[in-house]
C-alpha positions, -999 to +999 in steps of 0.1 A: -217+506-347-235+540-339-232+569-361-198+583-354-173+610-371-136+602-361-106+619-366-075+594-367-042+611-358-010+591-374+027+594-363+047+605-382+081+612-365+114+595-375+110+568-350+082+555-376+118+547-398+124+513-373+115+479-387+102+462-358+068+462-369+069+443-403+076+459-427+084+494-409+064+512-379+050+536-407+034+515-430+021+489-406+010+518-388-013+529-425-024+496-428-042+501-396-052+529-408-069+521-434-086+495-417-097+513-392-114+540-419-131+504-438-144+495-409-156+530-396-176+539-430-185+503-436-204+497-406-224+525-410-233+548-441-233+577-429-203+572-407-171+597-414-135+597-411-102+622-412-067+621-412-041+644-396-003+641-388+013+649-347+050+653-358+073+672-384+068+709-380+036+712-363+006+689-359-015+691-392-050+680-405-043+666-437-081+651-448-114+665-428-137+636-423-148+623-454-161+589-465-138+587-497-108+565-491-089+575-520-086+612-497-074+586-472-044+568-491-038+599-509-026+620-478-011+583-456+011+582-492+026+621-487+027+618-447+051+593-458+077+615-475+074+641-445+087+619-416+107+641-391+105+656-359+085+647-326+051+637-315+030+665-296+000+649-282-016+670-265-016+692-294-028+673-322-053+661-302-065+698-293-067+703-329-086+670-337-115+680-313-114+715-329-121+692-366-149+672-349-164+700-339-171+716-372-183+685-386-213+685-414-235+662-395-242+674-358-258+640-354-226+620-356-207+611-323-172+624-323-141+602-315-103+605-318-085+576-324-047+583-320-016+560-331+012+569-307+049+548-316+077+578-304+084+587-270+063+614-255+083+648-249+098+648-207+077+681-202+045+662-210+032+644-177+005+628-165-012+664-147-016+676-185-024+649-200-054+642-176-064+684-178-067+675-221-087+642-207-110+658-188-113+687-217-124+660-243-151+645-212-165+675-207-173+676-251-185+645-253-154+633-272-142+595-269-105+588-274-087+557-279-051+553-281-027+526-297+002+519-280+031+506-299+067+509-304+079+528-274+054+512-249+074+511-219+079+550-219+044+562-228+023+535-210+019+546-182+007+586-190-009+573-220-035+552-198-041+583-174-051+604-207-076+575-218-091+569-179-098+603-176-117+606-206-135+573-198-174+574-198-194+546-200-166+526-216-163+546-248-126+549-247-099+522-255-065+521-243-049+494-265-010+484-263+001+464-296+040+450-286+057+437-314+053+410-327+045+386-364+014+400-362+000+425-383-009+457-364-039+459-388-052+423-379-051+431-342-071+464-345-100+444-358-104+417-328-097+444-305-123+472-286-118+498-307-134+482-338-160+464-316-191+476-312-204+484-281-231+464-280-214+433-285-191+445-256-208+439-226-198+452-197-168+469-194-141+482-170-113+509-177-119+498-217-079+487-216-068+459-236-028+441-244-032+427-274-007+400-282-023+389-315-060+378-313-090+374-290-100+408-287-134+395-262-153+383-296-172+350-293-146+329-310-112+351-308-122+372-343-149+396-356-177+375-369-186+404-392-154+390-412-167+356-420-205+352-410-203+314-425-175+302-396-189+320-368-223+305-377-207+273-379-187+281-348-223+289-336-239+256-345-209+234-331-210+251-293-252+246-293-248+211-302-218+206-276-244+218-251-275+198-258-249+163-257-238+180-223-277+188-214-290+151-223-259+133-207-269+152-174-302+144-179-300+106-179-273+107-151-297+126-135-326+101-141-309+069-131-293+087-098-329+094-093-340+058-102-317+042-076-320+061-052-360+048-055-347+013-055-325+018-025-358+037-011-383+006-019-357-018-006-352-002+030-386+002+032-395-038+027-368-046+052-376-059+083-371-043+118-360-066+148-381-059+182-374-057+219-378-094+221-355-103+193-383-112+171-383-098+137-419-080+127-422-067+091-424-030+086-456-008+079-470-012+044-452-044+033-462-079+032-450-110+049-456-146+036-467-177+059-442-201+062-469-230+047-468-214+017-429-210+017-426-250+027-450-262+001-435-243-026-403-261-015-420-289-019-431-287-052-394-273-066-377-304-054-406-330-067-399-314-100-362-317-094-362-356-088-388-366-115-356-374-136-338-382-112-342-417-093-311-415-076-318-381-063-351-390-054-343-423-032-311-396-019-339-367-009-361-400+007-326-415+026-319-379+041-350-368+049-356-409+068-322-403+088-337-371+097-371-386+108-361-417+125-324-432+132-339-470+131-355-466+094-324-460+077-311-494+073-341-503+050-335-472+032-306-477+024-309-519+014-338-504-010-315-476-022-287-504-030-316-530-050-324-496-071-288-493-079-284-533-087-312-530-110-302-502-131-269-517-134-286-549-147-307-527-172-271-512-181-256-548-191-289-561-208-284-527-233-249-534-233-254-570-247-284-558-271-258-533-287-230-561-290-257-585-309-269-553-331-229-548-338-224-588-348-255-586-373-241-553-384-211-571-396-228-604-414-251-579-435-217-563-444-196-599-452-230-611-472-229-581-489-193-579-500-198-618-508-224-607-531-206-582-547-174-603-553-198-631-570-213-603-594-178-592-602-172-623-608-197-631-630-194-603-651-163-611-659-166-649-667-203-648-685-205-690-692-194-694-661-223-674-651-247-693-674-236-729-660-238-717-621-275-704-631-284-737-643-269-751-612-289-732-594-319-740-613-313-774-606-306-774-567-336-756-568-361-788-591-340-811-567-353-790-533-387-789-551-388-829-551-373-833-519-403-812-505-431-829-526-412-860-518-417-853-480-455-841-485-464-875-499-450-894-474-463-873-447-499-878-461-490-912-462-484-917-426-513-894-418-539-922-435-520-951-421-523-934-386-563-931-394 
């Protein structure tokens, strides 16, 4: 905020008694004012504020701007025991340019900002109001005015008094209706606490403040808590770049097709006057050998596993040659069949012979295994079918010797 020495000029009539401001007009009127000082001196060191009362007897200056607050409570605490009487506007804001001007620092900018929550007297109208408006102007005095309370009555003259001190948007007209807002809270989102940098640019410097916004970024004062309006901050920039790179790739794949679309015209082909169709400039057109071959060679590739498809291909392409060779295509398409069903049966009856053996391994085996039960169980029985065995076996030995002798026998006699 710029160097600045304000004068604040409080109400303090007996409509400040009524409790429709929580907790009474009065004190939600000096919380504001308080505020209003914190902000004031806080923003700036050498900044300055004073106090001064509109009602009771007569319109009186009760602390010259100063940067102690303690001055400030001090005199809002005794303003409070003097409630009485009626506003006079035009007055105490007569005598509040009167305090700015004999301020300590020349350097400092003067301002008035005046809490109005009575009705304004029937002799004041808006002729006066804007002669004390144009008075302030003319001294490089800014005013702003808070509305509240009696707003319907003073609106309107109030708003004349602020425009015709306007200059360069450094006065503020603000109305605060009631409401579960503190008056205090509203004052700092609101142009009168703003600074004027922040506040672009302005019209007539009014503002209705319902309870927040006050034209910040996000709705409050960032000065209050840097950490959430950085935050705040950080959130909206990252919101933008998703929204910049979404736009960027819808951007890039309209582009895209519409170069597809583009290179697709282009290679179309254009029909002439004598219904002949000629390829465009600048693309290429294949011969209609190379087209047939390559037919050629797909459907050779095709029927390689396929006989049937193959002798098919030949049948069609025979009827399609010649009427009178189709006969012997088909008898030779019919032999192909007859033999591949033969081929079928032969591997049907080589399967059924595998299956038979199959199951006299199996039998032999489960023979075998029921005569090693057996044995195991009856072990003499076991000896005596060995010897047996042995036996057959001598007895097949001397049958074959046997049968060698008398071969060789009949071999010499033959000689």
């Amino acid at each position: 905020m710029p160097l600045e020495a304000c004068m604040l000029v409080i109400d303090n009539s007996e409509y400040m008694r009524n409790g429709d401001y929580p907790p009474n007009r009065f004190d939600a009127q000096a919380d504001a004012v308080t505020t209003v000082f914190s902000a004031k001196v806080d923003s700036n060191p050498e900044n300055t504020a004073g106090v001064m009362t509109m009602a009771g007897k007569s319109p009186e200056v009760l602390v010259t701007p100063t940067q102690d607050i303690g001055k400030i409570l001090t005199a809002l605490h005794g303003s409070k025991s003097s409630i009485s009487g009626s506003v006079d506007v035009l007055t105490s804001i007569s005598i509040a340019q009167l305090a700015l001007k004999h301020r300590q620092n020349k350097n400092l900018r003067q301002r008035i900002i005046a809490f109005v929550g009575s009705p304004l007297s029937e002799g004041v109208d808006e002729k006066q109001m804007i002669k004390v408006g144009k008075k302030l102007k003319k001294n490089n005095v800014a005013l702003d005015v808070v509305c509240f309370g009696e707003t319907d009555l003073n609106e309107a003259r109030l708003r004349a008094l602020v425009e015709s001190v306007q200059n360069n948007d450094n006065s503020h007209f603000l109305l605060v209706p009631a409401s579960s807002h503190l008056m205090s809270d509203i004052l700092l989102t609101s142009p009168v606490l703003r600074d004027p940098s922040e506040a672009g640019a302005g019209g007539s410097g009014d503002a209705e403040m319902g309870g927040g916004g006050g034209g910040f970024e996000f709705g409050f004062d960032p000065s209050l808590d840097p950490e959430l309006a950085m935050a705040l901050r950080m959130s909206v920039e990252e919101a933008q770049a998703r929204q910049r790179n979404a736009d960027a790739t819808a951007s890039t794949s309209a582009a895209s097709t519409s170069t597809a679309g583009a290179s697709t015209s282009s290679t179309a082909a254009v029909p002439n006057t004598e219904n002949e169709v000629t390829p465009k400039a600048g693309s290429k057109a294949l011969p209609s050998a190379t087209s047939a071959s390559k037919e050629d060679e797909d459907m050779e590739d095709a029927t390689e596993d396929d006989p049937l498809l193959a002798q098919a291909i030949a049948m069609s392409r025979g009827e399609a040659s010649s009427g009178g060779s189709a006969a012997p295509a088909a008898a030779s398409a019919k032999k192909v069949v007859d033999e591949e069903m033969e081929e079928d049966d032969d591997e049907e009856d080589d399967d059924e012979e595998d299956d038979d053996e199959e199951d006299e391994d199996a039998e032999d085996e489960e023979a075998a295994i029921a005569k090693a039960i057996a044995m195991s169980m009856n072990p003499q029985d076991a000896d005596e079918e060995e010897d047996d065995e042995d036996d057959e076996d001598e007895d097949d030995e001397d049958e074959d010797e046997d049968d060698e002798e008398e071969t060789t026998a009949l071999t010499k006699g033959k000689k």
